[in-house]
C-alpha positions as CSV (number, residue, x, y, z in Angstrom):
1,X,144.5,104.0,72.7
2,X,145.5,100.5,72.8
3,X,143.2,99.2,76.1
4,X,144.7,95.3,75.5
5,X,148.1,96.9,77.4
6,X,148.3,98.2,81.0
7,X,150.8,100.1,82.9
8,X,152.6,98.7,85.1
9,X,156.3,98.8,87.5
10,X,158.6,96.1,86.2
11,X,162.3,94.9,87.3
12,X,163.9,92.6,85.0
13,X,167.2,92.3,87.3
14,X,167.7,92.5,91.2
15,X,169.2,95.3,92.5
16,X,168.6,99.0,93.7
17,X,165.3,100.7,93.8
18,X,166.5,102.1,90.3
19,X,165.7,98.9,88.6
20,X,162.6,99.2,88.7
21,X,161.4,101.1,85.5
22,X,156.9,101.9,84.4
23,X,156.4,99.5,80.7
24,X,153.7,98.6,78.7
25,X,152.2,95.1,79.9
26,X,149.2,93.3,78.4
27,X,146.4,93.2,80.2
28,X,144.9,90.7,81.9
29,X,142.1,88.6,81.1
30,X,139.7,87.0,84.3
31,X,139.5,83.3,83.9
32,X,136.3,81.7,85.0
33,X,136.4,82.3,88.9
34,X,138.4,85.2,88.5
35,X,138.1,89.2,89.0
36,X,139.0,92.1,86.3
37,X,140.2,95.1,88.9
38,X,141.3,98.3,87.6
39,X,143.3,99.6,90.2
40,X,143.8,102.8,91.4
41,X,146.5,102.4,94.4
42,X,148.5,100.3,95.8
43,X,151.8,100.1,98.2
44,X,154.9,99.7,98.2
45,X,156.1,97.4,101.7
46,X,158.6,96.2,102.9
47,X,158.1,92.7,101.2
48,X,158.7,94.5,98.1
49,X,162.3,95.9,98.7
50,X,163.4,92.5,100.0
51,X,162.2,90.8,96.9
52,X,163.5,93.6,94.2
53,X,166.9,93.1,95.8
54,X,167.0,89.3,96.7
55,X,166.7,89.8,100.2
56,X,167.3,86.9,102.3
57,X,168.7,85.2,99.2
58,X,166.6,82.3,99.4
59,X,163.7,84.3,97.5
60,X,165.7,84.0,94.0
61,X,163.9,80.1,94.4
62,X,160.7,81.9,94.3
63,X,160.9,84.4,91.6
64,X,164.0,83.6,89.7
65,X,167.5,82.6,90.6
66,X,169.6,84.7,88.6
67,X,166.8,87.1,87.5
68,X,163.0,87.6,88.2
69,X,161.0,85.5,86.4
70,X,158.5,87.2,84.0
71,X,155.8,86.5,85.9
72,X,157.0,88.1,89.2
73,X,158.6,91.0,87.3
74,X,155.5,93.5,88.6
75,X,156.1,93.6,92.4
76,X,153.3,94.4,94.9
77,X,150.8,93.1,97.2
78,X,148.0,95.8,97.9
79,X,145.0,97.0,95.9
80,X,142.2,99.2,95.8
81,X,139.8,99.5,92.9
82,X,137.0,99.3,91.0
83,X,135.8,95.6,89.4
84,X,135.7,95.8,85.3
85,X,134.8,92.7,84.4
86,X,134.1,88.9,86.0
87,X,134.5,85.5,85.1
88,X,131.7,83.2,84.2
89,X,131.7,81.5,87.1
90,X,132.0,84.5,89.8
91,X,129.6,84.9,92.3
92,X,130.8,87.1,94.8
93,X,131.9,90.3,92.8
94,X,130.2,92.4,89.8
95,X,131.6,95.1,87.6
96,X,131.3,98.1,89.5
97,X,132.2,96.7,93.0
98,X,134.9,99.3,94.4
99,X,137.2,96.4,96.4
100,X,140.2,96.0,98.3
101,X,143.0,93.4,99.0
102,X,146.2,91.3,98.7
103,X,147.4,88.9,96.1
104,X,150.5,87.2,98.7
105,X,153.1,85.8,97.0
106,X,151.1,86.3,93.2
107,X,152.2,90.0,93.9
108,X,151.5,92.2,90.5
109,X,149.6,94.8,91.9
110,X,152.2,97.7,91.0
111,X,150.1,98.1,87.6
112,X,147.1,99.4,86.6
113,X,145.0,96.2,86.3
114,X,145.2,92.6,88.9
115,X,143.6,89.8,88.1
116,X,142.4,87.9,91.2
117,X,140.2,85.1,92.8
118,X,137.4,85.5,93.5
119,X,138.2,83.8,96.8
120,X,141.4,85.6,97.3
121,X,142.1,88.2,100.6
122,X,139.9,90.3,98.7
123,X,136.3,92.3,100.3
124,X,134.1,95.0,99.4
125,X,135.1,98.5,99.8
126,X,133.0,101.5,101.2
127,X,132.0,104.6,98.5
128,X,133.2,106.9,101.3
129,X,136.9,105.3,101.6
130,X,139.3,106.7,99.2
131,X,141.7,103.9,97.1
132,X,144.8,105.4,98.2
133,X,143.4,104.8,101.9
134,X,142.5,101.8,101.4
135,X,146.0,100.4,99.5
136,X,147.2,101.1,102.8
137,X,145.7,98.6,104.9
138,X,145.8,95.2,103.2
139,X,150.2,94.7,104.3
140,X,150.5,96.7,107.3
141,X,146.9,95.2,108.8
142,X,146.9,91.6,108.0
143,X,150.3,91.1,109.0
144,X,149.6,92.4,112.7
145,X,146.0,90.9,113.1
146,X,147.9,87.2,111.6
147,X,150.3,87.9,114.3
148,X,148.6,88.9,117.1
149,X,145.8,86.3,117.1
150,X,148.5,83.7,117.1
151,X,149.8,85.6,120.1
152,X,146.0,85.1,121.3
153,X,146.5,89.0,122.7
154,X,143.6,89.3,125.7
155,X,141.9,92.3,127.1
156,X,143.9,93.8,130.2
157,X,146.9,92.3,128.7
158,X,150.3,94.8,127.7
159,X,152.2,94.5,124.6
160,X,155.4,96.3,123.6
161,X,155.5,96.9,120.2
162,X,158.8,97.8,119.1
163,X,158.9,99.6,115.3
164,X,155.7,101.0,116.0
165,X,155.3,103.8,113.5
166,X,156.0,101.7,110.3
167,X,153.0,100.0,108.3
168,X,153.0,96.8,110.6
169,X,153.4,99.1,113.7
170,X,150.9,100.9,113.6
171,X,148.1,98.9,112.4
172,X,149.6,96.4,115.3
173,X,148.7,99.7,118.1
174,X,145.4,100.0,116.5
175,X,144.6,95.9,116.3
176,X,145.8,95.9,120.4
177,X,143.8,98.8,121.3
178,X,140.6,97.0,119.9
179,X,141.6,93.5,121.5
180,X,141.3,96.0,124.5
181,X,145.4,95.7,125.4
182,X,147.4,98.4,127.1
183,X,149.9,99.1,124.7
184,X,153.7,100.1,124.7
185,X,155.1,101.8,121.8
186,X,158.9,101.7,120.6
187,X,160.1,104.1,118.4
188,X,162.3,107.2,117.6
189,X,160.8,110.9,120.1
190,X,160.3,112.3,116.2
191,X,157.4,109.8,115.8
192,X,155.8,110.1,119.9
193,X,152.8,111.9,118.8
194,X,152.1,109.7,115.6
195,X,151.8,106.6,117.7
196,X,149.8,108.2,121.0
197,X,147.1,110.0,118.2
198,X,146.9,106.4,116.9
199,X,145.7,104.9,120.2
200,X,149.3,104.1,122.4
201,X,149.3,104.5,125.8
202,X,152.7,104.6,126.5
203,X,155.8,105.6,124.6
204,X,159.8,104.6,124.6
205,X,162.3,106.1,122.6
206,X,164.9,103.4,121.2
207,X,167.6,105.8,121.3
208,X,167.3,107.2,124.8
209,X,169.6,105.4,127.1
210,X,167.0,104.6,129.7
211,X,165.9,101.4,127.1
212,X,169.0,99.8,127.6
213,X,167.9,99.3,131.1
214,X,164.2,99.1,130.5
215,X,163.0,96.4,132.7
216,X,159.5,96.0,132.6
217,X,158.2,93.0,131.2
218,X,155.0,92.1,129.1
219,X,152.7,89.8,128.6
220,X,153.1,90.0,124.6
221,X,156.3,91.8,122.6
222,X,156.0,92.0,119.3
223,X,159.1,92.9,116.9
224,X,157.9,94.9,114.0
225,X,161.3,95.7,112.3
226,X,163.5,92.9,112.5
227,X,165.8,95.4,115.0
228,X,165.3,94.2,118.7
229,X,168.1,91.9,119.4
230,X,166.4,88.9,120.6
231,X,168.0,88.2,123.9
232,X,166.3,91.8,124.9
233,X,162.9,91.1,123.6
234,X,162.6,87.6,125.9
235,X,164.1,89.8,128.7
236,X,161.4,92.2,128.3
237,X,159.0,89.4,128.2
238,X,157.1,88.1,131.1
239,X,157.7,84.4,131.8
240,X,155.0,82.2,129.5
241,X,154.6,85.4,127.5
242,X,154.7,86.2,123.7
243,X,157.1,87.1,121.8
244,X,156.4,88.1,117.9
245,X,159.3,88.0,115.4
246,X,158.0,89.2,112.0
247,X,161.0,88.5,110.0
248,X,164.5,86.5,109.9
249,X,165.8,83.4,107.8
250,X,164.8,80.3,108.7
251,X,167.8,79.2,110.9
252,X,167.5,82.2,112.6
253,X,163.4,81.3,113.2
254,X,165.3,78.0,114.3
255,X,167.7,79.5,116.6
256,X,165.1,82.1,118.2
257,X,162.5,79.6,118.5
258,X,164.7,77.0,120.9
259,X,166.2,79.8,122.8
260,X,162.6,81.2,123.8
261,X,161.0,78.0,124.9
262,X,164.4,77.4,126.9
263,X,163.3,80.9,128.7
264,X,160.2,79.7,129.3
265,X,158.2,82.0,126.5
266,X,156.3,81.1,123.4
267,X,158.0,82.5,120.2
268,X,155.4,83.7,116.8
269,X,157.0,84.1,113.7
270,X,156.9,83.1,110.5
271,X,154.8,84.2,107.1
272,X,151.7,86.1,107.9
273,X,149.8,84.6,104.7
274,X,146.6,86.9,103.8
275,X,143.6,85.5,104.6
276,X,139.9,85.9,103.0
277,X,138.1,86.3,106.6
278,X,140.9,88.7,107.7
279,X,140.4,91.1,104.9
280,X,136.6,90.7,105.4
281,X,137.0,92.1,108.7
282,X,139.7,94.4,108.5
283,X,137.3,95.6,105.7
284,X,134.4,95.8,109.0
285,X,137.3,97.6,110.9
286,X,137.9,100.3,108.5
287,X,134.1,101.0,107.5
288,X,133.8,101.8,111.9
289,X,136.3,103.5,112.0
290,X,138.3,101.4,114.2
291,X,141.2,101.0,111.8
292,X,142.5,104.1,110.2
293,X,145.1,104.4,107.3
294,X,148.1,106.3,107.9
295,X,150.1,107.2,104.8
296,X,153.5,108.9,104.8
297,X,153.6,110.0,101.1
298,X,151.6,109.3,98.3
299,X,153.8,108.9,95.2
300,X,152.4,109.0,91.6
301,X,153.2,106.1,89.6
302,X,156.1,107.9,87.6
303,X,157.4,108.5,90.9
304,X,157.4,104.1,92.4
305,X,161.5,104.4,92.5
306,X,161.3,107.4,95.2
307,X,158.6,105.0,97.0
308,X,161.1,102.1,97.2
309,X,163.8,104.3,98.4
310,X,161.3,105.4,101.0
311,X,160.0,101.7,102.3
312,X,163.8,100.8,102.3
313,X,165.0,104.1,104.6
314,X,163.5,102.3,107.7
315,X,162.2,106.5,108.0
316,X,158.8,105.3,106.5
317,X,156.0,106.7,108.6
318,X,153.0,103.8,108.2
319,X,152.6,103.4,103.8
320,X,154.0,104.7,101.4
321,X,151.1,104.9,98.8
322,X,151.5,104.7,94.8
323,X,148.1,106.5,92.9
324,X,148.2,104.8,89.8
């Protein structure tokens, strides 16, 4: 067997989760500061779909205007592994190291071996945590804590989180829960128990008619899925409250961000960029127990199309997981 060559997901052309199709890549090889993982899970977010399909259209300036480009070809963001080699110049990490993380915007973690910084949102990973729990938290879990510190969420405080049982949702209940928050969470009856055994203390369902009139406010609302028309989130927010917007284009972060501070409420949105320190201590989170995967499926690798139908249903109950 020819171990210069990995396996790995790859889409050549944008398009539906079907273009995405397992090749033979060559491996890579750590450069001085850099980190050999063979990886044995990762994710497949909601970052991913967006990307493999163009969505907004403004991402074809960052991975390839009419096509990917061939070095954004393997999509994902999460890892979990075990460290094969180092660089000559790498300090923190040694082969043998089982680690966990996010490569951002460098994605290629939908393959069997990442190459990464040793400096990167990557942190050490307990014996007793299995990979494919541990390729959950890195999306889901940085992208609430980035969020919800710049929300600067208090003890005592109450957050609606609206989306609650998808990746970003429910690591969001968890995150509030420790901050010491009383939290609200929004999401279909189906998912009620998911989100109270997770650590919510209340629960809405977004299809009952009773939300439409919902009128009690918060001090921080955070949007998970991009659904929550914004006029309703400020209405649900208390005045000089929060509210989080995890996605939209940038006229629309433009638009939402003048009509908030016209209402007299601080608007959060944006990219929630990985950081080294967050990882470090979601890594803390997860050894206590505080922070606890929750997976919806875990798909084999042979199986990554069914995955990115799954993230793109909007049905996806916390990650779906890819065992490579």
């Amino acid at each position: 067997m020819d171990t210069s060559f990995m396996q790995a997901a790859v889409f050549r052309k944008y398009g539906a989760p079907e273009v995405v199709k397992i090749e033979m890549r060559p491996k890579p090889v750590p450069g001085d500061y850099q980190v050999l993982i063979r990886n044995y899970a990762t994710a497949v977010n909601s970052g991913d779909w967006k990307l493999r399909q163009a969505d907004p259209p403004v991402a074809r300036l960052f991975i390839g205007l009419f096509r990917p480009g061939k070095s954004k070809q393997i999509l994902g963001a999460a890892f979990a592994g075990i460290v094969e080699s180092v660089g000559p110049r790498v300090t923190a990490f040694k082969p043998g190291d089982h680690v966990f993380g996010a490569t951002g915007f460098a994605l290629g973690t939908h393959a069997t071996y990442v190459c990464v910084h040793q400096d990167s949102p990557i942190a050490g990973l307990g014996r007793d945590i299995s990979f494919t729990d541990a390729a959950a938290i890195p999306f889901g879990a940085t992208t609430a804590l980035h969020f919800l510190r710049k929300a600067n969420l208090k003890a005592g405080q109450e957050i609606m989180i609206y989306g609650a049982s998808g990746a970003v949702g429910i690591a969001a209940i968890q995150l509030a829960k420790y901050f010491g928050a009383r939290v609200t969470a929004v999401c279909s009856t189906a998912n009620k128990a998911l989100v109270t055994d997770n650590g919510a203390d209340y629960h809405i369902d977004y299809n009952h008619p009773d939300f439409e009139s919902h009128t009690h406010q918060y001090d921080v609302v955070f949007e998970a899925v991009g659904k929550l028309p914004l006029k309703k989130a400020i209405t649900l927010t208390r005045e000089n409250g929060t509210v989080i917007i995890g996605s939209g284009g940038f006229s629309d972060i433009l638009f939402a961000r003048g009509k908030a501070k016209r209402k007299n409420r601080k608007l959060v949105t944006g990219l929630a960029l990985e950081k080294k320190e967050e990882m470090i201590f979601l890594s803390t989170l997860l050894k206590a127990g505080v922070i606890r995967p929750v997976i919806d499926t875990v798909f084999p690798l042979n199986r990554i199309v069914d995955a990115h139908r799954l993230a793109q249903s909007g049905k996806k109950k916390g990650s779906a997981v890819v065992k490579l």
